[in-house]
C-alpha positions in Angstrom: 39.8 119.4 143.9 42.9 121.5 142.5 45.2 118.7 143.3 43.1 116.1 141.3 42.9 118.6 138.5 46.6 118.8 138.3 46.8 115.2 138.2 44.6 114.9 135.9 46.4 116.7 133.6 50.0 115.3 134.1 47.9 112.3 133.4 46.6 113.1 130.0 49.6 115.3 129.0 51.1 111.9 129.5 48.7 110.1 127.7 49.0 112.3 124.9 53.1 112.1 124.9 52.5 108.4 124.0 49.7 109.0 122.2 52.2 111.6 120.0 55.3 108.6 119.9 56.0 106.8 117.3 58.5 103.6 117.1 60.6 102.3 113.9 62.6 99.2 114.7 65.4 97.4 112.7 64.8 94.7 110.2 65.6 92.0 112.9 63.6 93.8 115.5 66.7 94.5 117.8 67.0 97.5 117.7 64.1 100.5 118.3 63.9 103.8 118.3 61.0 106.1 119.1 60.2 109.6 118.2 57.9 112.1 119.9 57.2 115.6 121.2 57.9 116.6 124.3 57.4 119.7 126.8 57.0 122.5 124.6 57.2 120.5 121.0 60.6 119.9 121.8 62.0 116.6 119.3 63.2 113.6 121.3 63.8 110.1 120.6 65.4 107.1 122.4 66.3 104.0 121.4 66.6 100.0 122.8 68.7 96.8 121.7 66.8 93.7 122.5 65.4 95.7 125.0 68.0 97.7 126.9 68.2 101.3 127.0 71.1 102.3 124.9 70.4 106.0 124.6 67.9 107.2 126.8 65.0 110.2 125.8 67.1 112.9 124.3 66.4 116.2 122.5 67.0 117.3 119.0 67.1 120.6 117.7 69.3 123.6 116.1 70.6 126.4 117.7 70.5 129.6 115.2 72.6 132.0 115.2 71.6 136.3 115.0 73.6 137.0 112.2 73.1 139.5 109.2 73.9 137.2 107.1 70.9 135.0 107.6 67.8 135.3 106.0 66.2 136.6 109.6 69.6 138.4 109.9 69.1 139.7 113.5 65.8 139.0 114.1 67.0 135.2 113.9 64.8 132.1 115.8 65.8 128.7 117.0 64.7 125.1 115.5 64.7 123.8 119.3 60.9 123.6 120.2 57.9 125.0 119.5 57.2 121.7 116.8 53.6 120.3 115.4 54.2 117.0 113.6 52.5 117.2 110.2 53.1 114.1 109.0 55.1 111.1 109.0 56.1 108.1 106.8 57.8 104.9 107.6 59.3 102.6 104.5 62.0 99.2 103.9 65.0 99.7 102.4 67.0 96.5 100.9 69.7 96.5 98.2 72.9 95.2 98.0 75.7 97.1 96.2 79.2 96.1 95.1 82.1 98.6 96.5 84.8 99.7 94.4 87.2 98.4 97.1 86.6 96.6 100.4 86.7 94.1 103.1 83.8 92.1 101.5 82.8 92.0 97.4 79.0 93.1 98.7 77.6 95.4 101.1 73.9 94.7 102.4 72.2 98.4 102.8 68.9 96.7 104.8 66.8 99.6 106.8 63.9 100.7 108.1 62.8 104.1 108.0 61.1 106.7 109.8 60.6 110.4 108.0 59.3 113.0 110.7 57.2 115.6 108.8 57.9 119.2 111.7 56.4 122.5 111.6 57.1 125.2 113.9 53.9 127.7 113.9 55.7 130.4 115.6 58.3 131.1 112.8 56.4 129.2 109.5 59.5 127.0 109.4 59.5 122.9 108.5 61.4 120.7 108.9 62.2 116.7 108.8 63.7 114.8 111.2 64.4 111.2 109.0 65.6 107.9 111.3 67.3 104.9 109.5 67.2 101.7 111.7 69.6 98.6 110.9 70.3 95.7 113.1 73.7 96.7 114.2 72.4 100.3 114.3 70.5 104.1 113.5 71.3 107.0 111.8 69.5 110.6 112.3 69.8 113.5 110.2 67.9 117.0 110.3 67.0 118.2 106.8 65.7 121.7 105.7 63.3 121.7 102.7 63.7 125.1 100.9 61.1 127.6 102.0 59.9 131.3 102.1 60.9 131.5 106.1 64.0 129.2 105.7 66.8 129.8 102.9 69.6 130.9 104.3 70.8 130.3 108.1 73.9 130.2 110.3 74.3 127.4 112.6 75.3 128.9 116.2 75.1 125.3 117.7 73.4 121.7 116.8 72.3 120.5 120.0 71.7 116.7 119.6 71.8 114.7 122.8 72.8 111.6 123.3 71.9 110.2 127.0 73.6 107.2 127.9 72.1 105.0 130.4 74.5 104.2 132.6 78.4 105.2 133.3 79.6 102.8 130.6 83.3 102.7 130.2 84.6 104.6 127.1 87.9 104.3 124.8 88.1 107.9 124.1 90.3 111.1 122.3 90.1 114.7 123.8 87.7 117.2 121.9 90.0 119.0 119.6 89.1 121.4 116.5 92.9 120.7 114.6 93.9 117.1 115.8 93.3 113.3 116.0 96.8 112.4 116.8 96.1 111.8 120.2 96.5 108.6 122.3 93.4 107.2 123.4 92.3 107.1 126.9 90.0 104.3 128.4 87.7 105.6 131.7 84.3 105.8 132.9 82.8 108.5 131.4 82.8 109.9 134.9 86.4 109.9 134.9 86.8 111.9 131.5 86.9 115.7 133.4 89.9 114.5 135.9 92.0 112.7 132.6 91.3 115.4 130.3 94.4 117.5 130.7 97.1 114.8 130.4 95.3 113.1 128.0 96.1 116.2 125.1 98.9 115.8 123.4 99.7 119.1 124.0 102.9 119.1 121.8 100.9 118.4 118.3 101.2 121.0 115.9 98.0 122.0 116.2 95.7 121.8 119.4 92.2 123.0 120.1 90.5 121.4 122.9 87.1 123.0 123.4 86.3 121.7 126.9 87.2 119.3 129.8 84.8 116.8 128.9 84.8 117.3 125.5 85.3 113.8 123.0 86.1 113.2 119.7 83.7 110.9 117.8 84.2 107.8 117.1 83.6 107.2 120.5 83.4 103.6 121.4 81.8 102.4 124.9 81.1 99.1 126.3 78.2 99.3 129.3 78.2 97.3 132.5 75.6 95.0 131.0 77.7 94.0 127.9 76.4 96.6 125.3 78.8 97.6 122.9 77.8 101.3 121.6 79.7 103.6 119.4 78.4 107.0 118.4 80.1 108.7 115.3 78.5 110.6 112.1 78.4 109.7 108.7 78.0 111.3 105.4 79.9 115.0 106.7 79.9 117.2 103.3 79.2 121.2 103.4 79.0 120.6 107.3 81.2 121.2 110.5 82.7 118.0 112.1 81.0 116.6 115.1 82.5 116.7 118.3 80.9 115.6 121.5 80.8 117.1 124.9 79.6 115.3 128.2 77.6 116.4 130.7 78.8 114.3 133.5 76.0 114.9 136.2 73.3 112.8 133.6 75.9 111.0 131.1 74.6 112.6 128.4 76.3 113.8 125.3 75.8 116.6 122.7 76.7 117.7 119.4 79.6 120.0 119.3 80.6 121.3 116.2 84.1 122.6 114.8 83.8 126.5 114.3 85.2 128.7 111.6 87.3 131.5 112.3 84.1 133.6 112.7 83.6 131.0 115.5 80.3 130.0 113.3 79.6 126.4 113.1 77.8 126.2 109.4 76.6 128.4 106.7 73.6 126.7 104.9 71.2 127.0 101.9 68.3 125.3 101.7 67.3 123.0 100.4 70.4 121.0 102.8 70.7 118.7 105.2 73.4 117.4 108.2 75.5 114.9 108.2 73.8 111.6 110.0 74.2 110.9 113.5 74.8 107.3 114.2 74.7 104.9 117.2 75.9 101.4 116.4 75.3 98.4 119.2 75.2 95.0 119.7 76.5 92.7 122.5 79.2 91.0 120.7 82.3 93.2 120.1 82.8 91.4 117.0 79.5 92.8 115.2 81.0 96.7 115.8 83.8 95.5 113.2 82.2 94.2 110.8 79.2 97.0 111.1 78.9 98.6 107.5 76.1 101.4 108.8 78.8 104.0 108.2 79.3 103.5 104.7 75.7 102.3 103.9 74.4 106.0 105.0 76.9 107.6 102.4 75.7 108.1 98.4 76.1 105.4 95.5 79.4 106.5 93.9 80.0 109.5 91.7 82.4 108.4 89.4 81.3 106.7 86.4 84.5 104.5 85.3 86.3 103.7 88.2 88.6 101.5 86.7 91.7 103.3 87.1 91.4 103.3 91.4 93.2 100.2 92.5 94.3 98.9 95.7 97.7 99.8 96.6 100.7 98.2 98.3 103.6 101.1 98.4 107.0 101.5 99.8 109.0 104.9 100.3 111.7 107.8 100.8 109.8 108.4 104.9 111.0 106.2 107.5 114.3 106.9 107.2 113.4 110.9 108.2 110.4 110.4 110.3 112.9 108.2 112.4 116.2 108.7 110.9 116.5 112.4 111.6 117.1 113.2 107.7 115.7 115.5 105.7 113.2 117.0 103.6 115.0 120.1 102.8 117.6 119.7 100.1 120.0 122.6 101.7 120.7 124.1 105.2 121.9 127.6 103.5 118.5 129.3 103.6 116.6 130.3 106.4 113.8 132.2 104.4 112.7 131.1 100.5 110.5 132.7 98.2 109.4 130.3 95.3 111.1 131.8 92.1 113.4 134.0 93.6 115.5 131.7 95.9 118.2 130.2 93.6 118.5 126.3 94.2 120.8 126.1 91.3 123.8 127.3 93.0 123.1 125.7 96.9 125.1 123.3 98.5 123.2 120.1 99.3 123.5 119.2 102.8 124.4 115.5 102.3 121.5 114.0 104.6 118.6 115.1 102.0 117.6 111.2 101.3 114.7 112.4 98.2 117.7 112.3 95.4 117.7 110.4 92.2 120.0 107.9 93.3 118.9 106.8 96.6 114.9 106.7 95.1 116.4 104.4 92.2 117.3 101.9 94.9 113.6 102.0 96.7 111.9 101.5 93.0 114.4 98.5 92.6 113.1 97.4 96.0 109.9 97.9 95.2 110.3 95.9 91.7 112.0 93.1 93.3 109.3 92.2 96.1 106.3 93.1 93.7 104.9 96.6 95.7 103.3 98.9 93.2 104.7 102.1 93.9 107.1 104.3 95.9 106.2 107.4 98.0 108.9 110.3 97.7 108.7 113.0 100.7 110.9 116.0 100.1 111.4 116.0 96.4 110.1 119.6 96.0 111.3 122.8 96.6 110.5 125.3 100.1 111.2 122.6 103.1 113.4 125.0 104.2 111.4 126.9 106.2 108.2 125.2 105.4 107.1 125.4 109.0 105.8 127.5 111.5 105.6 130.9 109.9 101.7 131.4 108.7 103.8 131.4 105.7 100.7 131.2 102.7 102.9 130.5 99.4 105.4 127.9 101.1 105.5 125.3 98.1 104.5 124.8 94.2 104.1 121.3 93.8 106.1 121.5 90.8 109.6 122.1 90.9 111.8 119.9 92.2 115.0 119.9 93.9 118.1 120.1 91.8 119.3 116.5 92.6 115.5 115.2 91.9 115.0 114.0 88.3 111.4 113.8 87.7 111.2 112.5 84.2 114.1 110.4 84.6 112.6 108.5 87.9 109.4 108.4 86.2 110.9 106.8 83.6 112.5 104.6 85.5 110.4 103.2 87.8 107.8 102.1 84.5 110.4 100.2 83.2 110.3 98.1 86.3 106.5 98.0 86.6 106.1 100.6 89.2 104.9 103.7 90.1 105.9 106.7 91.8 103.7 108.4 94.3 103.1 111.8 94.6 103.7 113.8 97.9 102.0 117.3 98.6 102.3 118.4 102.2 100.2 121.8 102.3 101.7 122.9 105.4 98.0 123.7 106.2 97.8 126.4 103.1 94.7 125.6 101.6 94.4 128.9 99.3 98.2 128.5 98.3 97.1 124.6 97.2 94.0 125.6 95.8 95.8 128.3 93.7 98.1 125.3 92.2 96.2 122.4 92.4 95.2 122.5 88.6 98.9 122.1 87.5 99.9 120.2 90.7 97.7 117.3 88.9 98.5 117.9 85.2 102.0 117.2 86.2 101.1 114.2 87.6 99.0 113.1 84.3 102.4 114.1 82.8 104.5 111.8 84.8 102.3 108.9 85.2 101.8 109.2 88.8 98.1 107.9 90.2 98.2 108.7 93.5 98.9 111.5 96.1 99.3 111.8 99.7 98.3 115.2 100.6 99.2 116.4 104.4 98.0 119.4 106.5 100.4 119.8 109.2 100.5 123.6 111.2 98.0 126.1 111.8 94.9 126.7 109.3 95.5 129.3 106.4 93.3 131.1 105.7 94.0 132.3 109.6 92.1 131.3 112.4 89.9 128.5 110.8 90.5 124.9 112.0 91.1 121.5 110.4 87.7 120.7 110.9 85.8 123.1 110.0 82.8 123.5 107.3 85.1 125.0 105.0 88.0 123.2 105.8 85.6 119.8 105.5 84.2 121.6 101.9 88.3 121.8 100.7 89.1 118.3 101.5 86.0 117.0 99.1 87.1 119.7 96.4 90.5 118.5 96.3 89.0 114.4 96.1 86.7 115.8 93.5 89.5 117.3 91.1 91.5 114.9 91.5 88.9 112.6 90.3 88.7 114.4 87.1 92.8 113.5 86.6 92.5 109.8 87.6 94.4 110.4 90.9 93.7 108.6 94.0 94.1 110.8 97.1 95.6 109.3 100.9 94.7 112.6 102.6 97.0 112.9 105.8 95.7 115.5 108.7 92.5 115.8 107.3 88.9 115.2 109.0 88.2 112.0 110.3 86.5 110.0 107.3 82.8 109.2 107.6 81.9 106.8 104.7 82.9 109.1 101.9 84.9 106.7 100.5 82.0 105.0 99.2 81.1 108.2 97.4 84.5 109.3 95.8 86.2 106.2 95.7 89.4 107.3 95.0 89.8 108.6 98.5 91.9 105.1 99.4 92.9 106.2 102.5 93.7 108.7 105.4 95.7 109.3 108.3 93.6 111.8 110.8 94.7 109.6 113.9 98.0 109.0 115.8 100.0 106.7 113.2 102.7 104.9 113.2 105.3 107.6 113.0 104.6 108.2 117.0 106.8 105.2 117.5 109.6 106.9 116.5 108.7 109.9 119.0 108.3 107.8 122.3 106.0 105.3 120.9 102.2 104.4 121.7 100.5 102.1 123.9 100.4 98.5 123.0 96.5 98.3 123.1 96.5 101.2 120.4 96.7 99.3 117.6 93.2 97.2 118.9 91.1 100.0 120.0 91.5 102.4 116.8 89.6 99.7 114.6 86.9 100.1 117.1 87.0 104.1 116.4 89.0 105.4 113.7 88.3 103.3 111.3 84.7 102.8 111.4 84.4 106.1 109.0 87.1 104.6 106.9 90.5 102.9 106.3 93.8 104.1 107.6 97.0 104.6 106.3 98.7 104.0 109.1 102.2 102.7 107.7 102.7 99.3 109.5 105.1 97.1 108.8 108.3 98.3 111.3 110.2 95.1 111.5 113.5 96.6 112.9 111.3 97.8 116.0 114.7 98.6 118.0 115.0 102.0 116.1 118.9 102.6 117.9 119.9 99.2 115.6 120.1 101.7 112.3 120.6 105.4 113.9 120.4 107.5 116.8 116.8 107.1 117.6 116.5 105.6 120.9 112.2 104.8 120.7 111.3 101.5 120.2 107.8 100.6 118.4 105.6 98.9 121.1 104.7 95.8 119.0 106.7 93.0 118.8 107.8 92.2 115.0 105.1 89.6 114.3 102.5 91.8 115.9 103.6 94.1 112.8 102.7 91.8 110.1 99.4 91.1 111.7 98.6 94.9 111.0 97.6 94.4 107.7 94.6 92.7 108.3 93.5 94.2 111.5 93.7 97.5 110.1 91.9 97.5 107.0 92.8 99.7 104.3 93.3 99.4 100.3 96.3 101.2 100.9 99.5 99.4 102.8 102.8 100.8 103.2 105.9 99.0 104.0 107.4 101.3 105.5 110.5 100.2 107.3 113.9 100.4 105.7 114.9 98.2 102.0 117.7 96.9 104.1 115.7 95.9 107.1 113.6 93.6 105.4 116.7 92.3 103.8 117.6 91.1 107.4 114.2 89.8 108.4 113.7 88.5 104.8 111.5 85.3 106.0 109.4 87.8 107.7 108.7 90.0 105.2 107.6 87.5 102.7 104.1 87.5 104.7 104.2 91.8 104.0 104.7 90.6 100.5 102.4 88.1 99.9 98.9 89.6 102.1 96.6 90.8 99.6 95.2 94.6 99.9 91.8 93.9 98.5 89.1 91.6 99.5 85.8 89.4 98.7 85.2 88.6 102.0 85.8 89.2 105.8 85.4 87.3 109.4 86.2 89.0 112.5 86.9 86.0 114.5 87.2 87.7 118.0 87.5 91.0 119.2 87.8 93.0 122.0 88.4 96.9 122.5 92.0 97.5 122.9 92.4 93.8 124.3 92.7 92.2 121.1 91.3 91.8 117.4 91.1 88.6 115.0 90.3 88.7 111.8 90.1 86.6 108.7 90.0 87.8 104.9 89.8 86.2 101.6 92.2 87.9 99.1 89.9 89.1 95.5 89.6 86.5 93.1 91.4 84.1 94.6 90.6 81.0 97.2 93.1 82.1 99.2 93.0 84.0 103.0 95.0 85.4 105.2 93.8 85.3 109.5 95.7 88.6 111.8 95.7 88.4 115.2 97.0 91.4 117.3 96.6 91.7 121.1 97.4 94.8 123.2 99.4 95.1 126.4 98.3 91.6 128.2 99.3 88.6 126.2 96.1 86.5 124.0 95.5 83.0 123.5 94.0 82.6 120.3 91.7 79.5 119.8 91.4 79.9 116.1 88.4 77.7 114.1 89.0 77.7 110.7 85.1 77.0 109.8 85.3 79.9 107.0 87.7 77.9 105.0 85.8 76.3 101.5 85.1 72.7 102.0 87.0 70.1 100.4 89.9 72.3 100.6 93.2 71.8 101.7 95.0 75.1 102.1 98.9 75.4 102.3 98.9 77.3 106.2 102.6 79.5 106.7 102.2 80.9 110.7 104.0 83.4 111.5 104.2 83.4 115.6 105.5 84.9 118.4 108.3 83.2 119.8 107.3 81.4 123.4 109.8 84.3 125.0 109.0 87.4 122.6 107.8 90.3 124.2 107.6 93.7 122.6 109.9 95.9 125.0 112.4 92.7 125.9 112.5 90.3 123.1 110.6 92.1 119.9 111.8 90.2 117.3 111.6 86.4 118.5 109.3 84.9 116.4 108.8 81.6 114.5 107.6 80.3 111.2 105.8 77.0 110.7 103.9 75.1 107.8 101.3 72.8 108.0 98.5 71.8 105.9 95.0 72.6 107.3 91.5 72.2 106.1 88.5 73.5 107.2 87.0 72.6 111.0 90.3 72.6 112.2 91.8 74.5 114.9 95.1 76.7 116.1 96.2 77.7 119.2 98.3 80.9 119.0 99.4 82.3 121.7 100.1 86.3 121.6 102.4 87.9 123.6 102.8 91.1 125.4 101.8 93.7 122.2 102.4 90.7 120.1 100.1 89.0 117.2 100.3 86.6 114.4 99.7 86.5 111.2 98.9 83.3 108.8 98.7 82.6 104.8 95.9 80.2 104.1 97.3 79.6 100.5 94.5 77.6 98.7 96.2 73.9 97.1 
């Protein structure tokens, strides 16, 4: 009789857990996710595509921390169990909204939505779990109504689970509070614990791996039944970024937050909410590229007149000392400078400083000549001395250049040609000593005309002990987008967070680095199948300045660098369209072009903004294909880059307007290219196409192509 009564009741609690779900599923119906209460009110969901488990029941919940500063202080509780549901409401989203820049003129934002309505008896405390379901995709987020029992709390841990359903293989970056620039590994997710070690790049500038199976988001995986799944955040303001660490024993993943220097994880106020938690899938690789969930989650923009943010195609003083060995100081007589009491005036230049009036002059002529908007100038300002290194707080001034920098008279200049110079502020990590000068680091810009800045956070986290990723540090990266706003300035933010759709928000956040870019090829270089596995991760949240566009890939050809970049020269070109971004940099030498000239016509004529996109095939870290039609015109442009093992392209040009003949210029590896023993073999054809017909390209060893479709 006891036996049945136990049965019994596993029975009915069973019944009542179903009883208790509840299921909200995409506007297709492919995708599903279901909510309820399990054990001891403990939040859980799970979710299906067309059927298949792609993240199996996982809990949700917040770890709080005892702290004094808490509303609790140290008689602090948890929001991990303990839940009643109160109510819940399900509605249809369906706009579709024009972004400032983009891959496509118009963004569909189509959901469904599920708002979970949670109290927790024991403490008085709600709060609402709220699901977004697209076809390609969900997003979660926990938000905090303000309350009596809930203002003010300090996040010890969010513990969001992720179980996977199988051991899918994974493209994947160590878990690290202060850097992306790591080279990413492909495994099981088994395998991650026995790659972990040589997978850090434990040379950076900045390392903080957390644990041995610890991930960076976005985290791309593809299961053994064709699912494609990628797991990332989107929307990250006021909030920690999210890392992920595996347990390996059930393959499931969890919510790891950057810390402060407290070792906190998030100081909130309610009413607040997190960041969303997103899971794209689909079984066609092709559908994770063109996937706008990311950006949809993010707010309408903030900036009333966006008129002055513009797509930008740059050159600059940077190649020639990332790779060239020159460099950013102006002297080699001081070992220590304090701003305002070092005297410049009377140094002796060292002769290899490359940021001088003269040699800029011939980069805005450059620039002029081949129609790029505007010139990037590293090293033009005073303290790169010992900029480095030293926890040194007031290391620059953004204001004062070096002696042999004219300012005005460059300025000048390059308007007279039609182009702009870009503003460089490296922070070396500083954030209170950029803060402090920010204000009349932009009103010198408004002065000079400049419209755009490339920040950069290089070294160790001032103030001390605090990491790149962290809810403060996140909180200073929006402030400095935000101010700049207010003086027309466009901001490329280099070390920062990863980007999670915030472009969409503050448009004039036009790009970011916050992954390993193409300056690694001058330090070794990076695996060929790099290049096609980071638009499956990185740039999900956002586009990249990554700097493509190295045609003189044999570095020892121009000085004493012996790397080579791990791309043939064609697979350079198609860069530009397989890594999105509204800001491009050509960013090899003025005189290199000069000998590849044919070449770099394609690098001059791809546009940098877009009405509309085609991701044609794709593969992670095998190979991407992509098609885009430039704004305003009827013209496109088709990139095809492969990683390490060579690509036939079969390439149907269906997306072409009908009626049309388009003049086609292909550029092509050569039949013997190949990126370590014949890099810059490569061949340029015309023809006259239309649409419904076909190409056959074959890509080489880390080679590509890259084809002007230009409208007749």
């Amino acid at each position: 009789m006891k036996k049945t009564n136990i049965a019994l009741i596993g029975l009915l609690m069973g019944w009542a857990s179903i009883a208790n779900a509840q299921t909200v599923k995409s506007p297709n119906g492919n995708v599903a996710v279901t909510f309820s209460l399990t054990g001891n009110g403990v939040p859980t969901y799970e979710m299906t595509y067309k059927g298949k488990a792609v993240v199996k029941p996982s809990h949700l919940g917040l770890e709080l921390a005892k702290d004094k500063h808490a509303s609790k202080g140290m008689d602090e509780t948890s929001l991990m169990d303990g839940f009643e549901k109160t109510g819940t409401k399900t509605t249809t989203f369906d706009e579709t909204w024009k972004p400032v820049w983009g891959e496509t003129a118009t963004i569909r934002n189509h959901y469904n939505e599920l708002e979970v309505d949670l109290n927790q008896p024991s403490s008085k405390r709600n709060i609402v779990i709220r699901f977004r379901v697209y076809d390609d995709g969900m997003g979660l987020r926990y938000e905090f109504p303000q309350q009596p029992e809930l203002n003010y709390f300090v996040i010890k841990e969010e513990h969001t689970q992720f179980a996977m359903a199988g051991d899918h293989t994974a493209w994947w970056l160590p878990g690290d509070y202060d850097t992306q620039e790591q080279e990413t590994q492909e495994s099981k997710l088994s395998e991650i614990r026995k790659r972990f070690h040589d997978a850090v790049n434990w040379s950076n500038s900045s390392v903080a791996v957390f644990s041995e199976t610890g991930v960076q988001t976005s985290l791309q995986m593809k299961s053994a039944d064709g699912l494609y799944i990628n797991i990332h955040e989107a929307a990250c303001a006021n909030y920690a970024t999210m890392h992920l660490n595996l347990d390996d024993k059930t393959m499931t993943f969890e919510s790891w937050l950057t810390p402060d220097a407290t070792g906190r994880k998030g100081f909130m106020q309610t009413p607040c909410e997190t960041p969303w938690r997103t899971v794209m899938v689909s079984d066609d690789a092709r559908d994770m590229l063109a996937n706008n969930l990311i950006l949809n989650l993010n707010e309408p923009c903030k900036i009333e007149d966006t008129s002055w943010i513009h797509p930008t195609k740059y050159c600059g003083v940077w190649w020639e000392m990332i790779a060239g060995g020159k460099s950013w100081a102006y002297t080699d007589e001081f070992s220590s400078v304090k701003l305002g009491q070092t005297d410049y005036a009377h140094a002796k230049p060292n002769g290899h400083h490359p940021a001088n009036t003269e040699n800029v002059k011939k980069y805005i002529d450059f620039a002029a000549a081949n129609g790029l908007d505007q010139v990037l100038v590293e090293g033009w300002n005073i303290g790169w001395e010992d900029w480095f290194g030293h926890w040194k707080d007031y290391v620059f001034d953004f204001v004062t250049p070096y002696p042999d920098f004219d300012i005005k008279g460059l300025n000048e200049y390059a308007h007279s040609k039609g182009v702009k110079l870009m503003m460089h502020h490296e922070t070396s990590s500083s954030t209170q000593n950029y803060e402090r000068h920010m204000e009349e680091a932009f009103n010198l810009m408004n002065k000079y005309g400049y419209d755009a800045v490339k920040t950069g956070y290089v070294g160790d986290i001032i103030p001390r002990g605090d990491h790149h990723y962290s809810q403060s540090m996140n909180n200073h990266y929006l402030h400095v987008i935000k101010e700049a706003a207010k003086h027309h300035i466009m901001v490329n933010g280099h070390e920062a967070t990863r980007p999670t759709g915030l472009c969409r928000t503050w448009p004039n956040l036009v790009g970011n680095e916050s992954a390993r870019g193409t300056e690694y090829e001058a330090f070794g270089g990076s695996d060929p199948n790099h290049t096609v596995i980071l638009p499956f991760t990185r740039l999900q949240g956002g586009p990249m300045d990554y700097t493509p566009g190295i045609l003189e890939t044999q570095l020892s050809t121009w000085c004493n660098n012996k790397s080579y970049v791990h791309t043939t020269l064609v697979g350079q070109l198609a860069l530009y369209l397989t890594m999105y971004s509204p800001l491009q940099m050509a960013a090899d030498l003025p005189e290199n072009y000069q000998k590849y000239n044919d070449a770099f016509q394609f690098i001059k004529d791809v546009a940098v903004d877009w009405d509309d996109s085609r991701y044609l095939e794709a593969e992670p870290a095998r190979y991407v294909t992509v098609a885009r039609k430039a704004k305003g015109t009827n013209n496109w442009f088709v990139g095809g880059k492969t990683g390490i093992a060579p690509h036939l392209s079969i390439l149907k040009l269906d997306f072409l307007d009908k009626g049309r003949k388009y003049e086609a210029t292909i550029y092509a590896d050569a039949k013997d290219a190949d990126y370590e023993k014949n890099p810059k073999a490569y061949t340029i054809t015309k023809r006259t196409v239309k649409k419904g017909d076909v190409l056959k390209l074959q890509e080489v060893r880390g080679g590509g192509f890259a084809i002007s479709l230009k409208a007749l």
